[in-house]
DRENMARFI-194752 format. One line per field, with one value per residue (C-alpha): y, z, x; residue number from 1. Coordinates in steps of 0.1 Angstrom, whole numbers, plus 5000, padded with zeros to 4 digits. Layout:
% DRENMARFI-194752
c2: (Y,...)
c3: (Z,...)
c1: (X,...)
pos: (NUM,...)
***
This chain:
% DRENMARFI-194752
c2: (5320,5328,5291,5294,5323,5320,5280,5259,5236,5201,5210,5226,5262,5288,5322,5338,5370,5351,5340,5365,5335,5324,5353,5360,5330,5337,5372,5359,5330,5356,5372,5345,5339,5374,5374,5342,5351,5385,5365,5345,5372,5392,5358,5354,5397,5388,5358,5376,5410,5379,5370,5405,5410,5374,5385,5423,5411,5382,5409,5428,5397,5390,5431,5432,5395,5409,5442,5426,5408,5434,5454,5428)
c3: (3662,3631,3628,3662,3647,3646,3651,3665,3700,3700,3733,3710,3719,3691,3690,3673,3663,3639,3619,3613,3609,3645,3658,3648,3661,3698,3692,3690,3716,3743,3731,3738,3771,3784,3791,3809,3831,3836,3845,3872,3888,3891,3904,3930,3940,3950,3969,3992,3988,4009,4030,4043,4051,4070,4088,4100,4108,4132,4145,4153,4168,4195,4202,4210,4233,4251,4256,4268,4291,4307,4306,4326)
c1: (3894,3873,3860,3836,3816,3781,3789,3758,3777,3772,3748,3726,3730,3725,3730,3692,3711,3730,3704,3674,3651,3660,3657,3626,3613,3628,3615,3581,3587,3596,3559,3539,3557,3547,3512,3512,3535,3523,3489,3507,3523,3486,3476,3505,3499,3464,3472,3497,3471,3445,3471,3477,3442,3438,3471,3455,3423,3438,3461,3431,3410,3444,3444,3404,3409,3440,3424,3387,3408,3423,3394,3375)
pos: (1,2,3,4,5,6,7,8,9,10,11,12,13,14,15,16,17,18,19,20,21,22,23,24,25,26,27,28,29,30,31,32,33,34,35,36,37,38,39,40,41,42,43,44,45,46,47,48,49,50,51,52,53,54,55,56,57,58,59,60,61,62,63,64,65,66,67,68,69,70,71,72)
***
């Protein structure tokens, strides 16, 4: 059982909190990683916050021809 410690798989999995070196280097990996992604998810918020607005303002055009209609 003591053989598979800290033991690098023929798959190529590794474990970084065996080896400080590693680690560090998936440390700062996950850094880097962060801000781009934080950058796409702004991105995707104001896509939706667009599509929200289109969606209320239609709603608005339909409710303003149905009531003009009935109005008539």
């Amino acid at each position: 059982m003591a053989a598979h410690t800290n033991s690098q798989g023929p798959e190529g999995n590794y474990d970084p909190a065996g080896n400080t070196q590693m680690f560090r280097a998936f440390v700062d990996e996950a850094e880097t990683a962060r801000p781009a992604a934080a950058a796409a998810s702004h991105r995707q918020q104001a896509s939706r916050t667009g599509l929200w607005l289109a969606v209320v303002a239609g709603l608005v055009v339909v409710i303003g021809a149905v009531a003009w209609l009935a109005l008539r």
